[in-house]
VOBA-1610 file (N, C-alpha, C; in pm, whole numbers, padded with zeros to 5 digits, always signed):
BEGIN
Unk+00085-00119+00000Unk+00000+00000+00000Unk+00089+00124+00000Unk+00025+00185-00086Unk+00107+00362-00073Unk+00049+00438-00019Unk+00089+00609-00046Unk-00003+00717+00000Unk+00062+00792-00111Unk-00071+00881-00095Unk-00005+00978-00207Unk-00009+01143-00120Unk+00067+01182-00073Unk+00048+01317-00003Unk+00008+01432-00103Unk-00081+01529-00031Unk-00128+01629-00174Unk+00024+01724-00195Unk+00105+01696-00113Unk+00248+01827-00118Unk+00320+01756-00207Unk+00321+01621-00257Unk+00402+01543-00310Unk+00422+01561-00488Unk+00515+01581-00545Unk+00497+01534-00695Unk+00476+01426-00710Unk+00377+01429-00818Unk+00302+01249-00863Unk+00350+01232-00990Unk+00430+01133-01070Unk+00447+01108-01189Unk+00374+00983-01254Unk+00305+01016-01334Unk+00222+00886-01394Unk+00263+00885-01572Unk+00284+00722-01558Unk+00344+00713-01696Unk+00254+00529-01675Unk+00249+00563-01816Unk+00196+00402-01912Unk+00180+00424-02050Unk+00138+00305-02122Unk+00127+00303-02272Unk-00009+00403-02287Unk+00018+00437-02429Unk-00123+00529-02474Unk-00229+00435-02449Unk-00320+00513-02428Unk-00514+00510-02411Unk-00510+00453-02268Unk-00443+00412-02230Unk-00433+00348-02074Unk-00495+00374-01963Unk-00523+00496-01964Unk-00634+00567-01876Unk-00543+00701-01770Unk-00402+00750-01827Unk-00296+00798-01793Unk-00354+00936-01750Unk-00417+01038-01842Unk-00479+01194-01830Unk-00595+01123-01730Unk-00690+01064-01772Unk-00817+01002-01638Unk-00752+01087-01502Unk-00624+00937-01466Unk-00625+00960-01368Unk-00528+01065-01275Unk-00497+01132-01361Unk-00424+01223-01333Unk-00514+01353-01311Unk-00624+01377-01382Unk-00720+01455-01357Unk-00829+01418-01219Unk-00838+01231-01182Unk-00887+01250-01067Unk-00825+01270-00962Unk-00641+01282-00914Unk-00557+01302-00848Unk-00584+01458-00778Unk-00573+01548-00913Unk-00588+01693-00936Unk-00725+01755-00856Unk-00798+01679-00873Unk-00966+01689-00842Unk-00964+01686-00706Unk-00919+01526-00692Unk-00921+01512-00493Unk-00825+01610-00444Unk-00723+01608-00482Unk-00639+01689-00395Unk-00587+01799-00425Unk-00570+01841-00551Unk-00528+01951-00573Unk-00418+01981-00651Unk-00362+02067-00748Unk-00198+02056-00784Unk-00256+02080-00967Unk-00103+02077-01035Unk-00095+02097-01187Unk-00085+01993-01247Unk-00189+01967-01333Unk-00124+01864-01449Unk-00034+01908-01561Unk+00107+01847-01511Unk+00158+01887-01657Unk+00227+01786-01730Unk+00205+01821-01890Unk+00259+01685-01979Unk+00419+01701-01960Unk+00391+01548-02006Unk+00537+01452-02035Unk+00522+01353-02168Unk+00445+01392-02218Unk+00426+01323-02394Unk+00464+01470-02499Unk+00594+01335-02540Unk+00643+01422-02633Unk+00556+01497-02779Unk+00415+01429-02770Unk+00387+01489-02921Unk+00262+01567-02893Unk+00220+01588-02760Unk+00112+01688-02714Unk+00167+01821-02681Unk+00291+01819-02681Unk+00391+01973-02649Unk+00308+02065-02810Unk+00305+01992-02891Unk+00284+02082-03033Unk+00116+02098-03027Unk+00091+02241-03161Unk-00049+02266-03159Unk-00054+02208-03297Unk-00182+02235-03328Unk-00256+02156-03467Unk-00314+02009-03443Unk-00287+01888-03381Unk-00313+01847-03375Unk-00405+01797-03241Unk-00460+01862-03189Unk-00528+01837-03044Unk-00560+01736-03019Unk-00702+01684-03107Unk-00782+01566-03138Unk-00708+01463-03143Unk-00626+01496-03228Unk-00525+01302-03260Unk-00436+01253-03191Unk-00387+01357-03042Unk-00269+01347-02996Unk-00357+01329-02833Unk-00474+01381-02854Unk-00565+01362-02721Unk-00550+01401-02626Unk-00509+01562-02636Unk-00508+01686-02573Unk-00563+01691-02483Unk-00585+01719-02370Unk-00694+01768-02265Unk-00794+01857-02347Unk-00913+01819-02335Unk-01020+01917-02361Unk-01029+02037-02306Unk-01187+02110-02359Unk-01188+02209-02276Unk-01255+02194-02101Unk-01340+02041-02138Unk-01382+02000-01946Unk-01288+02007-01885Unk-01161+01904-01941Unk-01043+01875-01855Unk-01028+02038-01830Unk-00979+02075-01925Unk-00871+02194-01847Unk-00996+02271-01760Unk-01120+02264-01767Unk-01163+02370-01655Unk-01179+02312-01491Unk-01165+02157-01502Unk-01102+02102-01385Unk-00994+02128-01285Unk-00894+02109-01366Unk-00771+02188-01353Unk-00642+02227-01369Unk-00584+02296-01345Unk-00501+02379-01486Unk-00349+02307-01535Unk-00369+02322-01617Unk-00248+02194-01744Unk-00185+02296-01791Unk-00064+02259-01799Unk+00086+02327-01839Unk+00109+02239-01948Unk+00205+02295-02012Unk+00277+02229-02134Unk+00205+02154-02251Unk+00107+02204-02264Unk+00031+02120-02389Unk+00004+02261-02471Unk+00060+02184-02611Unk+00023+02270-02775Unk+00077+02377-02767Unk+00217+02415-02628Unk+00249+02500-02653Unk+00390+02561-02730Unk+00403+02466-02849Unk+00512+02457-02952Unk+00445+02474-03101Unk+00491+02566-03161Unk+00448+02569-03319Unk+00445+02405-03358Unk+00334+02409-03446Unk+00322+02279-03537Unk+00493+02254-03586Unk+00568+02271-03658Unk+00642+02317-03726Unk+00783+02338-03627Unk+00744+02339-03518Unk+00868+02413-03424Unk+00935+02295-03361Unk+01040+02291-03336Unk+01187+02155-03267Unk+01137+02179-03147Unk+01093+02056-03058Unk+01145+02008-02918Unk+01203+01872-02889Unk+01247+01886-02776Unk+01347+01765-02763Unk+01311+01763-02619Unk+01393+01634-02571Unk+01374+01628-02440Unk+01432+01728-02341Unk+01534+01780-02375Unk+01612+01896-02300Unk+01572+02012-02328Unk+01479+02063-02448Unk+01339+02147-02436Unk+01263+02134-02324Unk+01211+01986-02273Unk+01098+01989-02214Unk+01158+01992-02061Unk+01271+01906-02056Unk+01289+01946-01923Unk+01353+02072-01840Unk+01383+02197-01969Unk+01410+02291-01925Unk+01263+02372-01876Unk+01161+02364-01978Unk+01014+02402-01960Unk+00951+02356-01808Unk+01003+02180-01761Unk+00934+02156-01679Unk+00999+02184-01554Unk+01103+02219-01589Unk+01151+02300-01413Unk+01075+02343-01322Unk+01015+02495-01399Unk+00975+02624-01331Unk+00873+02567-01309Unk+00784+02429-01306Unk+00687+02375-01278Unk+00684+02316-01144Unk+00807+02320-01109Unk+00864+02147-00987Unk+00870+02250-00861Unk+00840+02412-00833Unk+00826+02457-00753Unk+00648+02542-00773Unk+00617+02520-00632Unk+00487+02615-00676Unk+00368+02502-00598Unk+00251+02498-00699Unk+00188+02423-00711Unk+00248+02259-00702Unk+00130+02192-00662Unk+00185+02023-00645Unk+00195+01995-00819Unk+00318+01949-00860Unk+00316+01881-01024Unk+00240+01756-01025Unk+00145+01704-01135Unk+00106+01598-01132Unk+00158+01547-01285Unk+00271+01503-01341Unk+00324+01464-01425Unk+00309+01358-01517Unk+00221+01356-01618Unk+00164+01243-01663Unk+00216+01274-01853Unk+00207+01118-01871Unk+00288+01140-02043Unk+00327+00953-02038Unk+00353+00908-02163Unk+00423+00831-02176Unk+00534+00795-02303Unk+00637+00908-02244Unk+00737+00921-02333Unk+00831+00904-02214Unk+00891+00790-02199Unk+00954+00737-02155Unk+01061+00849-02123Unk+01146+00884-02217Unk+01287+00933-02205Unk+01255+01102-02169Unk+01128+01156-02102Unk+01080+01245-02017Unk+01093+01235-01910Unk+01053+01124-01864Unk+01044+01110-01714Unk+01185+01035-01664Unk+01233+00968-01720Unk+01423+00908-01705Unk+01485+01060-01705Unk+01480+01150-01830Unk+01580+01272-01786Unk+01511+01355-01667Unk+01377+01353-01607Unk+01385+01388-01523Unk+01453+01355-01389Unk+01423+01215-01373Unk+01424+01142-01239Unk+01584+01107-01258Unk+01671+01104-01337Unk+01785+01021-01367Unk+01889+01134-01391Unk+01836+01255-01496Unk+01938+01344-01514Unk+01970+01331-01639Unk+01950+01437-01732Unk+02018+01459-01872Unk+02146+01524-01939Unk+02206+01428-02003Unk+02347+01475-02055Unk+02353+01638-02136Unk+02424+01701-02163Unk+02418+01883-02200Unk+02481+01826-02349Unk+02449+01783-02461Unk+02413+01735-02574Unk+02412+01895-02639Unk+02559+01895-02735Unk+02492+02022-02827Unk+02420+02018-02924Unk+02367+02114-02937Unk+02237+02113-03045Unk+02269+02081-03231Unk+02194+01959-03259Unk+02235+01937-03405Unk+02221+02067-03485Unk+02318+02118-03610Unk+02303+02202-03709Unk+02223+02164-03787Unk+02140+02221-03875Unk+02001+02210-03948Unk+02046+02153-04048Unk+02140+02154-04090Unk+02194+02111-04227Unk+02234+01965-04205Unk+02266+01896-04095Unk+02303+01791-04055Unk+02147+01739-04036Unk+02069+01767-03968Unk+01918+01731-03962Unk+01873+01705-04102Unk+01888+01815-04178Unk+01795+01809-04305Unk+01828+01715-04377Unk+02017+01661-04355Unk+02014+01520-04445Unk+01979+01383-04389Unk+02018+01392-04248Unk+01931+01291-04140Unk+01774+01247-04200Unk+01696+01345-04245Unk+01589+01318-04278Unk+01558+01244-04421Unk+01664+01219-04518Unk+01661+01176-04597Unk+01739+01036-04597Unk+01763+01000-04509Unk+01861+00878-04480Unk+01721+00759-04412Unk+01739+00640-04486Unk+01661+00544-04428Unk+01695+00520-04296Unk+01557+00440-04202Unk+01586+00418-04063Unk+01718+00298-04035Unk+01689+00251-04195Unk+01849+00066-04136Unk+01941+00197-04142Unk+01964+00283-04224Unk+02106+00346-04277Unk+02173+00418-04166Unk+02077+00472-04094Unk+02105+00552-03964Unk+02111+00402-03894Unk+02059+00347-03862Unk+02099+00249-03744Unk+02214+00203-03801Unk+02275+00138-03881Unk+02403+00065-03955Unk+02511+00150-03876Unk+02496+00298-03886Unk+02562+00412-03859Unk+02597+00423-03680Unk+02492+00377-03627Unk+02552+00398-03469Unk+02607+00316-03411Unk+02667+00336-03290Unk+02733+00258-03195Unk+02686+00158-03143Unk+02753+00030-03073Unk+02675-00101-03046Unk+02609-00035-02920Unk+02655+00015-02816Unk+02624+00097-02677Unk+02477+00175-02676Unk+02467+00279-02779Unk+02361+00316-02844Unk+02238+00225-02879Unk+02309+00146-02956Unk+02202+00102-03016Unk+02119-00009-02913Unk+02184-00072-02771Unk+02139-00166-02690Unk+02080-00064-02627Unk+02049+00077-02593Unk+01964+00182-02529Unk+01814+00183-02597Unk+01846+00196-02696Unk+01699+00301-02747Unk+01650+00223-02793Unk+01475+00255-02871Unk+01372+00156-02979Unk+01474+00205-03048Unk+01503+00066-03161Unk+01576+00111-03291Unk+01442+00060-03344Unk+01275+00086-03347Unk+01192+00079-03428Unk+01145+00220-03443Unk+01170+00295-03312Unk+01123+00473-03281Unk+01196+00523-03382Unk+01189+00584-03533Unk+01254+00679-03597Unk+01306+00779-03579Unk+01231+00819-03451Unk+01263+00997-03430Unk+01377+00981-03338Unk+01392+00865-03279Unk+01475+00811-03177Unk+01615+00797-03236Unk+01594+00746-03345Unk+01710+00635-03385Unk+01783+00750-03444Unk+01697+00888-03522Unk+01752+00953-03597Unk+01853+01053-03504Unk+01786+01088-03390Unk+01854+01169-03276Unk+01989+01117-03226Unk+01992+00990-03207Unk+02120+00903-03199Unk+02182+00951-03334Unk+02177+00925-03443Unk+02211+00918-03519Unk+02308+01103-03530Unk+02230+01174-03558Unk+02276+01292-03538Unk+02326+01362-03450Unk+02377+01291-03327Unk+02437+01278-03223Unk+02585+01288-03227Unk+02589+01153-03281Unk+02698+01089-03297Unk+02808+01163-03433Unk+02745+01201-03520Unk+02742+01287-03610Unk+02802+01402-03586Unk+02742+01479-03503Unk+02761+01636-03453Unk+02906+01612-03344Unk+02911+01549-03265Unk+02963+01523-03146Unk+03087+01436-03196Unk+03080+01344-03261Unk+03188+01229-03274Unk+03170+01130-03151Unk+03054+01159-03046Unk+03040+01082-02939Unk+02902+01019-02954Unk+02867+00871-02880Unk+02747+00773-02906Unk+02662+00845-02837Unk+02545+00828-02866Unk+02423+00902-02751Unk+02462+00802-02610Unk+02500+00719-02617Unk+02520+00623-02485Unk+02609+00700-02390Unk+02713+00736-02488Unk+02830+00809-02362Unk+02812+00959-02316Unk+02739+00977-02399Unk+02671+01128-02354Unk+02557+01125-02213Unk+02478+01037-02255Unk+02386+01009-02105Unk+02460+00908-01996Unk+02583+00857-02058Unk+02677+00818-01898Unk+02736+00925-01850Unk+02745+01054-01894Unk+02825+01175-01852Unk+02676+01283-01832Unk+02611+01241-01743Unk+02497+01334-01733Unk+02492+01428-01576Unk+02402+01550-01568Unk+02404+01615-01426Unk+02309+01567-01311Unk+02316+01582-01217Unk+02200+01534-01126Unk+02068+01547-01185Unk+01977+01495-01108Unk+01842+01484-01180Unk+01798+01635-01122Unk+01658+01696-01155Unk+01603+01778-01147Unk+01510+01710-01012Unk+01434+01622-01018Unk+01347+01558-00935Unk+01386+01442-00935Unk+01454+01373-00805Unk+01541+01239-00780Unk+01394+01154-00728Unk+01422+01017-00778Unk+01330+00981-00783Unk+01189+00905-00640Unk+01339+00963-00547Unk+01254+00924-00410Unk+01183+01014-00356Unk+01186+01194-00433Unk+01092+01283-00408Unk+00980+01320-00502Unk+00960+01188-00524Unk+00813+01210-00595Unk+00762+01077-00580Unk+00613+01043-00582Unk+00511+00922-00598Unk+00481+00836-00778Unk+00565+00766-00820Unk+00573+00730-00902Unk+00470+00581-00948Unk+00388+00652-01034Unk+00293+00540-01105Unk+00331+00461-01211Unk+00307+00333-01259Unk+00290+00294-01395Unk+00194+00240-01411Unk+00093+00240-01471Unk+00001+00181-01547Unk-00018+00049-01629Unk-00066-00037-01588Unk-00014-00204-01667Unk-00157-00183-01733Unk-00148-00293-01804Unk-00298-00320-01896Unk-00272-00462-01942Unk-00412-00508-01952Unk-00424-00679-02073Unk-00409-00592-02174Unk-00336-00673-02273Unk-00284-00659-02381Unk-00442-00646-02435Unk-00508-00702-02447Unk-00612-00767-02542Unk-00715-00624-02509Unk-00710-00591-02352Unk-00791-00467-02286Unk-00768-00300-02406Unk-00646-00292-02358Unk-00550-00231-02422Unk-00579-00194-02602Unk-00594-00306-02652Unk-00603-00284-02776Unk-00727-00225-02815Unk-00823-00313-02745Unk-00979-00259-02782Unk-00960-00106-02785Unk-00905-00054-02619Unk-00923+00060-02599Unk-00879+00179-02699Unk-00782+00129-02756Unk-00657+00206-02849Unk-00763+00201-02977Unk-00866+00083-03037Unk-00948+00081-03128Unk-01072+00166-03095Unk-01136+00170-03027Unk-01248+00244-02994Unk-01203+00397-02957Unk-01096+00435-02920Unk-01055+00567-02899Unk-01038+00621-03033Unk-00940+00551-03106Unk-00960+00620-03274Unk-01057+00640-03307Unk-01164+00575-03338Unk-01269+00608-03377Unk-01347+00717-03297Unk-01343+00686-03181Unk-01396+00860-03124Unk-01311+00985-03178Unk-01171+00950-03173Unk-01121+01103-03230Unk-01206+01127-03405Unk-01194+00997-03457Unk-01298+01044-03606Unk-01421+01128-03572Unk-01481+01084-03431Unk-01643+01144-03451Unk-01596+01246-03353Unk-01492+01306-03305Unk-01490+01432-03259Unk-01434+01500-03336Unk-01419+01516-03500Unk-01368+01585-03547Unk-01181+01579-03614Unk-01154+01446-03610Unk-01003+01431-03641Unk-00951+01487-03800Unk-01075+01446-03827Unk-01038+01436-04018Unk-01069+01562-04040Unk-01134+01637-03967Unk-01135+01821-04006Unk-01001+01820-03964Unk-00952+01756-03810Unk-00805+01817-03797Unk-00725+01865-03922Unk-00711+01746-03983Unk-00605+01714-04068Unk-00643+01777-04197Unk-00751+01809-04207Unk-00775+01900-04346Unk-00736+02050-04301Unk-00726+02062-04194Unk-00636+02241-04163Unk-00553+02224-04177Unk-00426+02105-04116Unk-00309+02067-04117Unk-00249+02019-04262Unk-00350+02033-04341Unk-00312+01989-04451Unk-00221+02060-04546Unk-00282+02211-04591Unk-00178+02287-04651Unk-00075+02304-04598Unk-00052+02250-04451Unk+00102+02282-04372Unk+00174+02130-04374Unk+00141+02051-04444Unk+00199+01908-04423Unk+00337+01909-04453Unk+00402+01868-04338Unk+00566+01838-04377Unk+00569+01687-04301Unk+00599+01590-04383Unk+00646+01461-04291Unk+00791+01491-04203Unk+00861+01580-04198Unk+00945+01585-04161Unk+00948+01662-04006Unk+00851+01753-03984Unk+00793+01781-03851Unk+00780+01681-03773Unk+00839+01708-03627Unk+00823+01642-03511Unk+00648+01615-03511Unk+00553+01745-03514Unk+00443+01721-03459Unk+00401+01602-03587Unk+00408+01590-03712Unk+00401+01519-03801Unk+00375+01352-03754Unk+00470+01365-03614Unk+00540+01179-03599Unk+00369+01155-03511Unk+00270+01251-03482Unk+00135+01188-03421Unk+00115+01082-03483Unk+00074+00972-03436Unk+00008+00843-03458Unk-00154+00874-03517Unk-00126+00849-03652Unk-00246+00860-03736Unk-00286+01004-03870Unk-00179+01124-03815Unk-00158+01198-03872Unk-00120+01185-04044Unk+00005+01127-04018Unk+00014+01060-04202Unk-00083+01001-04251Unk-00135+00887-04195Unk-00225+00831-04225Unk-00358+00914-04282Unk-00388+01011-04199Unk-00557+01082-04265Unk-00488+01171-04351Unk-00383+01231-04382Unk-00304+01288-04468Unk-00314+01230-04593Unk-00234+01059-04619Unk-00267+01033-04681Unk-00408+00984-04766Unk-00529+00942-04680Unk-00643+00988-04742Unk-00686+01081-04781Unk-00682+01217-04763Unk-00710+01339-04786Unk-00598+01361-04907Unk-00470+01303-04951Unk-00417+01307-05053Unk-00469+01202-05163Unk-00564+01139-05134Unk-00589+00997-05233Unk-00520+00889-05273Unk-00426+00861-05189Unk-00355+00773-05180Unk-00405+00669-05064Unk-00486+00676-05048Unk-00582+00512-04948Unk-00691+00615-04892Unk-00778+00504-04884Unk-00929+00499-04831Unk-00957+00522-04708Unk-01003+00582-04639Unk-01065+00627-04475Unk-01042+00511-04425Unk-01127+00343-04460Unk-01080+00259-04387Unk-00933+00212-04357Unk-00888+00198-04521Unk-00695+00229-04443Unk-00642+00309-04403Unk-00660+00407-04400Unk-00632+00505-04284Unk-00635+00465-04136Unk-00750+00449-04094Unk-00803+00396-03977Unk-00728+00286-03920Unk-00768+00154-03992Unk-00684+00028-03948Unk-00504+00060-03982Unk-00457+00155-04047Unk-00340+00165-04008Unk-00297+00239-03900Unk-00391+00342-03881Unk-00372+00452-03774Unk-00355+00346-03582Unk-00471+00219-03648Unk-00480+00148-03516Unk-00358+00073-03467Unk-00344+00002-03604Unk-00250-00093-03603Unk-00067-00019-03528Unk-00059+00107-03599Unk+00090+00185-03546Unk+00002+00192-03356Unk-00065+00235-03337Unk-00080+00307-03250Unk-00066+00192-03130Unk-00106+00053-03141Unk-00105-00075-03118Unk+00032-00078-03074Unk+00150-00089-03175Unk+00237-00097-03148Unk+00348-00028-03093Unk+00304+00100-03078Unk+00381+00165-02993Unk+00362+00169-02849Unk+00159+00140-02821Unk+00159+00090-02701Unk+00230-00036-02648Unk+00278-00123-02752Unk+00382-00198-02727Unk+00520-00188-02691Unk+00553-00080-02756Unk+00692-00053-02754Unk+00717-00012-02634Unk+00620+00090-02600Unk+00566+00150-02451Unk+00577+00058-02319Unk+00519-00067-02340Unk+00534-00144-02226Unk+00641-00199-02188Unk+00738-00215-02280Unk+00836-00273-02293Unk+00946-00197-02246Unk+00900-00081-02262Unk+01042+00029-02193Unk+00989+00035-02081Unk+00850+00065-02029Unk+00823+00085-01861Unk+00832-00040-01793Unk+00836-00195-01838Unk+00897-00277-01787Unk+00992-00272-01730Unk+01083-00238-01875Unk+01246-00233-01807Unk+01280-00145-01711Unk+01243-00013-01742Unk+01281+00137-01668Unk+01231+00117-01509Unk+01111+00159-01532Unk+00951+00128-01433Unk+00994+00041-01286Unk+01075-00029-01322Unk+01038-00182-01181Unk+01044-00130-01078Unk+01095-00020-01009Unk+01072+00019-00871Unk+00985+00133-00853Unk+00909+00142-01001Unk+00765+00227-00966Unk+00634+00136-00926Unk+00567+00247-00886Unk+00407+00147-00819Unk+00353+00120-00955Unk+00317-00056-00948Unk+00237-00086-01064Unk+00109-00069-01031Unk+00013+00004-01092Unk-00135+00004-01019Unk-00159-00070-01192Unk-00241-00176-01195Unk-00352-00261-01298Unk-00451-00172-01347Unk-00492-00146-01452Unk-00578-00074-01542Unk-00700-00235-01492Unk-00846-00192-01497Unk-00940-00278-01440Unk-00986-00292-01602Unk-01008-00409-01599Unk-01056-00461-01768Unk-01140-00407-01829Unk-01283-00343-01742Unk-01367-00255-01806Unk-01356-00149-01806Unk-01284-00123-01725Unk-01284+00048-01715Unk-01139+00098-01605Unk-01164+00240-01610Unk-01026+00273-01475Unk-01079+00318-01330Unk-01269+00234-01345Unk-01291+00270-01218Unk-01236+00222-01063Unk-01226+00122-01103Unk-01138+00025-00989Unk-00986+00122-00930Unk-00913+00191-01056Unk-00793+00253-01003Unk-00838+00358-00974Unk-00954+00424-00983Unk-01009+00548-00913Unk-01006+00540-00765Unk-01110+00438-00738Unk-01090+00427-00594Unk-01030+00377-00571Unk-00919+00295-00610Unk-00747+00262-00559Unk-00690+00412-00522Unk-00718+00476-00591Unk-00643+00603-00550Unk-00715+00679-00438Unk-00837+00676-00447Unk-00957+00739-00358Unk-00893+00695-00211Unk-00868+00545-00218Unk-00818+00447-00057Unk-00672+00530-00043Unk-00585+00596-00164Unk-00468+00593-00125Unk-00445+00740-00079Unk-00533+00823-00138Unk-00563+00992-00055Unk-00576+00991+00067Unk-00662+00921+00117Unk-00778+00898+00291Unk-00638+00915+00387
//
């Protein structure tokens, strides 16, 4: 059994649709404090709907930092976000929710001072296949990161590049953490695989009937595959329908199918990372069960 004190920072991380914003908004509710993100692809605007933004209920609940507040179009990185999420870690209680793994590690762990790639080195990065860049990095590197994450592999890649050093030896030469990890209440989120998927299927389709495919017809005259906000799960995809190159239904079942697997990829890093965080179980029908898990763990 835990507690969660209302003075405490709370970090909650799991795979997408998991029920991660839920319960981070009922945390906020009972007790009080900021929700702020730790998913790397809700930092950008344009895409609200597909990236599954806090609404406008959520935010009049209560008040959320760091979401959509990066040009469509505009570079963040993790040492973006954890410079942003500083001025957050005093003040108000943080309630830290996201599941971008390598957010909450440079918080709790500490991030290496990595100089910033030149654009010209990026812009050919982007034209280089994902084997060509992996062929390209270090064995050290490459036993760290998804070498299936592109945006991942390419950052290594241009790393190593800029620096002459592996992304590996750069985060063995890192500064203290910002928030060490025994001063904060650390969640992970498990799920049935099988739970999980439904959820990840029936959520797409709600972003369709809340409006996704208008998203992407604004986002459209601004389409660059090469934009960070671009890497949203499902974005190319209604792109490419709206270009005529596949049908709404492939769109969809591909939009599910990636999104599937990154909640995979997802579990697989908070496995490894995760083990001395609290596992709280996602309840098969719903996240009412971890509501009042949390309800017992306020009292």
């Amino acid at each position: 059994m835990i507690t969660i004190p209302p003075d405490k920072p709370v970090l909650i991380a799991g795979p997408t649709a998991s029920g991660k914003s839920a319960l981070a908004l009922h945390v906020a509710k009972a007790q009080g404090g900021v929700i702020v993100n730790a998913d790397a692809v809700q930092v950008f605007d344009g895409w609200r709907i597909l990236t599954a933004r806090p609404d406008d209920a959520d935010l009049a609940v209560a008040p959320h930092v760091l979401y959509g507040h990066v040009p469509f179009d505009g570079d963040y990185s993790v040492g973006h976000w954890l410079r942003d999420v500083a001025r957050h870690l005093t003040g108000p209680r943080p309630i830290i929710v996201g599941g971008t793994g390598l957010n909450f590690n440079a918080l709790t762990q500490g991030l290496a001072e990595i100089p910033a790639t030149p654009d010209d080195l990026r812009t050919h990065a982007n034209t280089l296949t994902l084997q060509h860049l992996l062929r390209e990095l270090d064995p050290e590197t490459t036993a760290r990161i998804d070498t299936q994450n592109r945006m991942r592999v390419q950052r290594a890649w241009e790393v190593l590049q800029n620096t002459g050093r592996g992304l590996a030896a750069w985060q063995d030469d890192t500064q203290p953490p910002l928030l060490p990890p025994e001063d904060a209440i650390r969640i992970n989120l498990t799920s049935d695989t099988d739970w999980l998927n439904d959820r990840i299927t029936r959520r797409f389709d709600q972003m369709l009937d809340q409006g996704a495919l208008d998203e992407a017809k604004a986002m459209l005259p601004h389409w660059n595959p090469n934009h960070l906000s671009s890497k949203a799960i499902g974005a190319s995809e209604l792109i490419g329908y709206l270009q005529g190159e596949i049908t709404l239904d492939q769109a969809r079942d591909a939009a599910i199918i990636a999104s599937r697997q990154y909640a995979k990829r997802q579990r697989t890093w908070f496995r490894s990372r995760h083990k001395d965080w609290h596992q709280i179980p996602i309840d098969r029908a719903d996240i009412s069960a971890t509501l009042r898990f949390v309800d017992d763990l306020a009292d």
